[in-house]
C-alpha positions in Angstrom: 0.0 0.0 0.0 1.0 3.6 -0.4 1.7 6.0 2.5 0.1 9.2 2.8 3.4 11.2 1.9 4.1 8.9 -1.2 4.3 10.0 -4.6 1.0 8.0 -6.7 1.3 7.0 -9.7 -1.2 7.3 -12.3 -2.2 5.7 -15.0 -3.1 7.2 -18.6 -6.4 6.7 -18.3 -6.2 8.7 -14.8 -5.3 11.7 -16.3 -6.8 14.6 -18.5 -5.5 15.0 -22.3 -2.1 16.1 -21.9 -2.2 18.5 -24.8 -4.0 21.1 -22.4 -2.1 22.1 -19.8 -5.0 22.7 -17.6 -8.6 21.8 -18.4 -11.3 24.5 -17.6 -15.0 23.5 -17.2 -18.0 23.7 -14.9 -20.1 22.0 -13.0 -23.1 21.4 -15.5 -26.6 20.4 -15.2 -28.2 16.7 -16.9 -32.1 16.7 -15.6 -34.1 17.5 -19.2 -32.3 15.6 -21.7 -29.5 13.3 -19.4 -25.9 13.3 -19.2 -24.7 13.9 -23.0 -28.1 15.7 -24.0 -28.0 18.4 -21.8 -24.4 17.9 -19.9 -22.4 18.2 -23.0 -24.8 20.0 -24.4 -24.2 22.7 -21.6 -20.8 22.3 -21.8 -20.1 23.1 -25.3 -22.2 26.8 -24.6 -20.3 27.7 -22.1 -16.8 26.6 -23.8 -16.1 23.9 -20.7 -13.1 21.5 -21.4 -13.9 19.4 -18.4 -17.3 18.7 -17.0 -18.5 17.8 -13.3 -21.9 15.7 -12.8 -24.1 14.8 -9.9 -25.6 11.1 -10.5 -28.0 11.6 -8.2 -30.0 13.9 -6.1 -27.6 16.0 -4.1 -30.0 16.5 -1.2 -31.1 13.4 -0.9 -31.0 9.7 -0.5 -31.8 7.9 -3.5 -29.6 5.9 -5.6 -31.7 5.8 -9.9 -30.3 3.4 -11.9 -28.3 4.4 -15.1 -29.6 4.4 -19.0 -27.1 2.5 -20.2 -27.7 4.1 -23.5 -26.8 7.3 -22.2 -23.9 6.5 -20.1 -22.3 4.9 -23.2 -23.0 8.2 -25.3 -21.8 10.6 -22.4 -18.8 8.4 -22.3 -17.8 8.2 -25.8 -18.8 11.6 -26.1 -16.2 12.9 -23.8 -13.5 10.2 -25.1 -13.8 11.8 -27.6 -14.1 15.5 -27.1 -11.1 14.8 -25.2 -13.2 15.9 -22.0 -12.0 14.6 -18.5 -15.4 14.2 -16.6 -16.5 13.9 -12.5 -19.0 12.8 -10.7 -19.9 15.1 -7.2 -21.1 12.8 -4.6 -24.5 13.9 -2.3 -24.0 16.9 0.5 -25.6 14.2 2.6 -23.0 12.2 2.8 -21.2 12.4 6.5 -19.1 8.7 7.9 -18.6 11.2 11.1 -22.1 11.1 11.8 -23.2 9.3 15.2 -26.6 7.8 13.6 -26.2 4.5 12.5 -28.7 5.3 9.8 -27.4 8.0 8.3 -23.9 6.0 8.0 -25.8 3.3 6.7 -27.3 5.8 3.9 -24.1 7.6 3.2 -22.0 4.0 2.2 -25.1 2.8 -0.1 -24.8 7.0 -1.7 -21.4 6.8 -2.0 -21.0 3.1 -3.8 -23.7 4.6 -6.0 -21.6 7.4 -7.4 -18.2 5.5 -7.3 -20.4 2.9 -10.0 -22.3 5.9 -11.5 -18.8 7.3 -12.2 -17.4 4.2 -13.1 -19.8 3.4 -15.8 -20.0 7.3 -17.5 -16.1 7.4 -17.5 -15.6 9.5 -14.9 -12.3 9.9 -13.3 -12.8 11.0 -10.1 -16.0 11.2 -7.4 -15.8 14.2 -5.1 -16.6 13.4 -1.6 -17.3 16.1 1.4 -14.9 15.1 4.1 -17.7 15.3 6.4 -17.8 16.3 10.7 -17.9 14.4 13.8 -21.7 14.7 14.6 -22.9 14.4 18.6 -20.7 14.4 21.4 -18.4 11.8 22.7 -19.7 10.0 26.4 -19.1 12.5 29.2 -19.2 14.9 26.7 -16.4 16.7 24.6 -15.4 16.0 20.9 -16.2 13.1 18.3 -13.7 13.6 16.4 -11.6 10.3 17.0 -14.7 8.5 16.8 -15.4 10.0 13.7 -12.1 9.1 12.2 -12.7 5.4 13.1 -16.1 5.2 11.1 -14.3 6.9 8.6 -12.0 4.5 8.2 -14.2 1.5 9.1 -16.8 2.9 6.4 -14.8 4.4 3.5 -12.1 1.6 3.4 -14.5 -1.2 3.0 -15.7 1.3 -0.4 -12.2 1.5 -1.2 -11.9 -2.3 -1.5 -14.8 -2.5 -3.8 -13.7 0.3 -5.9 -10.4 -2.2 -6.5 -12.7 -4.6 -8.1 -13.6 -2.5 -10.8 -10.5 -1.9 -12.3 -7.7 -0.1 -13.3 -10.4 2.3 -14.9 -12.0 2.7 -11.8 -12.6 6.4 -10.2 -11.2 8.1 -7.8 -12.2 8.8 -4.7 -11.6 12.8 -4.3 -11.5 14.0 -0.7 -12.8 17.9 -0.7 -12.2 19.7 2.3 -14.9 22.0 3.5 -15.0 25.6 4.9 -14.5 24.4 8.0 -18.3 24.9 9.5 -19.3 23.0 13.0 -17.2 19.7 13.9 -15.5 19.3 10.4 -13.0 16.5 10.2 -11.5 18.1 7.0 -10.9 21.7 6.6 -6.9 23.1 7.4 -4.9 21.4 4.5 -3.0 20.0 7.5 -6.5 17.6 8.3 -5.5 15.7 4.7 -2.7 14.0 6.7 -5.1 11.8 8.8 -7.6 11.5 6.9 -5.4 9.8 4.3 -3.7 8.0 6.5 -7.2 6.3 8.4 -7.7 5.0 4.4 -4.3 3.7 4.6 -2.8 5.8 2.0 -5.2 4.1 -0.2 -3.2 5.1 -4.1 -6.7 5.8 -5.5 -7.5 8.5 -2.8 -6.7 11.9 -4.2 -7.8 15.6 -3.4 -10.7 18.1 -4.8 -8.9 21.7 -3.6 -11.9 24.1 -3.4 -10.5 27.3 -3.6 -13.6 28.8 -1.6 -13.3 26.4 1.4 -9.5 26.8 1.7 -10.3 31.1 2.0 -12.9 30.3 4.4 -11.0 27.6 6.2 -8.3 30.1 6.9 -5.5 29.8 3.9 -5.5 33.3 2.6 -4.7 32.9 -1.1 -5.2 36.9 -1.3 -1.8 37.4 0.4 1.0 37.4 -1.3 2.7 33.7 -1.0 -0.8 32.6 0.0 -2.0 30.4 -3.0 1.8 28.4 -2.7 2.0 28.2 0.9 -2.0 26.9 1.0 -0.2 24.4 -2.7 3.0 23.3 -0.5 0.4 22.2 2.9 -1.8 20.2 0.5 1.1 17.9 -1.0 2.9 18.2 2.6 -0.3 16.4 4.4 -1.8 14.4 1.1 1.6 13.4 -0.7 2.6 14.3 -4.1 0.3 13.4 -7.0 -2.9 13.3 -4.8 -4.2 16.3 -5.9 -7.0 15.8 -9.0 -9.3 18.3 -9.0 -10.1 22.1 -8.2 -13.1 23.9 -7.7 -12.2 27.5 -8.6 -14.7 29.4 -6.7 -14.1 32.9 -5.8 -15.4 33.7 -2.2 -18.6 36.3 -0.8 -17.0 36.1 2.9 -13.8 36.9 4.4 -10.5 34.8 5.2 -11.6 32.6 8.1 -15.3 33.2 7.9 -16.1 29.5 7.6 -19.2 30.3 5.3 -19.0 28.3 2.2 -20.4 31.1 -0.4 -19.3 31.1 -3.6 -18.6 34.0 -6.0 -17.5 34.8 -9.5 -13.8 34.8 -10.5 -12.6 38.0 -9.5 -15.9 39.1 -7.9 -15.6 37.8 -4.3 -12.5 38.2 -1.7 -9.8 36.0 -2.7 -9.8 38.4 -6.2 -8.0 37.5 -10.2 -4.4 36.8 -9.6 -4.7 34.3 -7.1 -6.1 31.9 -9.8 -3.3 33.1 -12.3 -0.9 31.5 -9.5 -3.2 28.6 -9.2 -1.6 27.3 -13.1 2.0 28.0 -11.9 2.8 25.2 -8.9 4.0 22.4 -9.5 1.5 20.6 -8.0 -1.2 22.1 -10.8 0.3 20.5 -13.5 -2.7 18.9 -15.4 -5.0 19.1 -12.7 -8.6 20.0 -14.1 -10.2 23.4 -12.8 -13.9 23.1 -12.0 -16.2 26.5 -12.1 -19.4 25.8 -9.2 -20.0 29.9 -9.2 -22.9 31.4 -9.4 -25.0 31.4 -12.6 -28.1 33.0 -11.9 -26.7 35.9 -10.9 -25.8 36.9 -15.0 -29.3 35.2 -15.8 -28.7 31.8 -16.2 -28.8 29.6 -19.0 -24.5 29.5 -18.6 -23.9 33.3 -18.8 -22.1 32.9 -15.7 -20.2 30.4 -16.2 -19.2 31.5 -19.6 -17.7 34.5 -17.8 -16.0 33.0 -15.5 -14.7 29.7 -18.2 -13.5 32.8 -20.3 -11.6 34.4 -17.0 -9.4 31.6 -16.3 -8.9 30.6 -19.7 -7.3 34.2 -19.9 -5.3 33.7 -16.9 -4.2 30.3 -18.1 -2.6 32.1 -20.9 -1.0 34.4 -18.6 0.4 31.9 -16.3 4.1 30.8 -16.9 4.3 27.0 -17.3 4.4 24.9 -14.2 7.6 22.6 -13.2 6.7 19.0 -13.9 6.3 16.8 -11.0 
């Protein structure tokens, strides 16, 4: 097994097309017409070169089966587009909680988008970390509890995602804005969290740009967006890091409010995302828009701004040092 501070190899099929340095896409709706009908369909309006899916409903429970039909024309359709895809598990989601139910409920959600993802292509499912929910006997903290179910939960998932494949998903650990009892939040919380899944070499990190501000990391300051870079691979290990969510932030450094706003609209401001390109650690990894949309009308306009944005600042960037 790998440790949490080894380097993971990848496989080609774990990995975006090469020939862009850094994909740039958006979260994108499917209800209406499914994955490829309205997905790609989105996806190609907004100019998107990598796309993000929920499987399911996010606020809820239940686990619909797949068209097979359209998971074979989604997946096709990105092989071919050259578009790296990813599935975003349920918000309800939480191994840290102290009901057995909802524990229950969170492993059947979570094997449902790891096979979801698995059958559309995907290369990664984004999980919420999650927090240590009720108090421990006598009162006080959860939080090692919480680590153990964790572990318990998510490594048993972790076995099953082996017997899918090398084409199998990964499982992408997102840290949150670091709201009530979070397990995950400081880029320094990656360290044990990896380490309870026992280093597992297909468990990788979803940097959200919007819970790092609010968690504390100020990417505004100068040196903030590589000192918040050099934590991530410090606590994770090299080559863990698969995914960001570029999201601008509403609040301020430390607010632990998980609002997102348009690049260059909120707090963290432009530049920080120029630097984003520029570490190392970057190199390849896919950049995910979940701003607001609405806000420009809809229909994409606001995500066509902010696609546009970082594809500027791409340009800018000077090339990061392969890793």
């Amino acid at each position: 097994m790998s440790t949490s501070t080894a380097p993971v190899a990848a496989t080609a099929a774990d990995l975006p097309d090469p020939a862009v340095r850094n994909p740039i896409g958006a979260h994108v709706p499917v209800a209406g017409r499914g994955l490829a009908g309205t997905g790609l369909a989105y996806a190609g309006r907004v100019g998107a070169e990598t796309v993000q899916v929920f499987v399911a409903n996010p606020r809820g429970w239940a686990t619909p089966t797949g068209n097979p039909a359209q998971d074979a024309e989604f997946r096709e359709s990105c092989a071919e587009r050259a578009v790296p895809a990813y599935v975003h598990a349920p918000y309800l989601i939480n191994f840290g909680s102290d009901n057995p139910v909802t524990r229950e409920r969170s492993a059947d959600s979570l094997r449902h988008s790891l096979r979801r993802g698995h059958a559309i292509g995907a290369l990664g499912v984004v999980l919420h970390t999650g927090s240590a929910v009720g108090s421990a006997p006598g009162g006080g903290s959860r939080r090692a509890e919480a680590m153990a179910q964790v572990r318990e939960d998510v490594r048993r998932l972790l076995d099953e995602l082996d017997a899918l494949g090398e084409d199998a998903p990964w499982l992408l650990l997102e840290p949150t804005a670091g709201q009530g009892s979070s397990l995950c939040a400081r880029m320094e919380d990656l360290a044990g969290y990896v380490e309870a899944l026992d280093g597992h070499p297909k468990v990788g990190v979803c940097l959200d740009t919007c819970h790092a501000f609010a968690a504390g990391h100020d990417l505004a300051a100068p040196g903030g967006v590589r000192a918040t870079l050099d934590a991530l691979v410090e606590a994770a290990g090299p080559g863990r890091l698969r995914l960001i969510h570029a999201n601008d932030s509403e609040d301020a450094v430390g607010a632990r409010k998980d609002r997102h706003a348009n690049i260059g609209a909120g707090l963290i401001g432009t530049e920080p995302f120029r630097e984003l390109f520029e570490h190392p650690a970057t190199a390849g990894v896919p950049l995910i828009v979940e701003t607001p949309d609405r806000k420009h009308g809809g229909e994409g306009a606001g995500h066509t701004l902010d696609i546009t944005a970082l594809k500027r600042l791409r340009s800018r960037a000077a090339a990061p040092q392969v890793v």
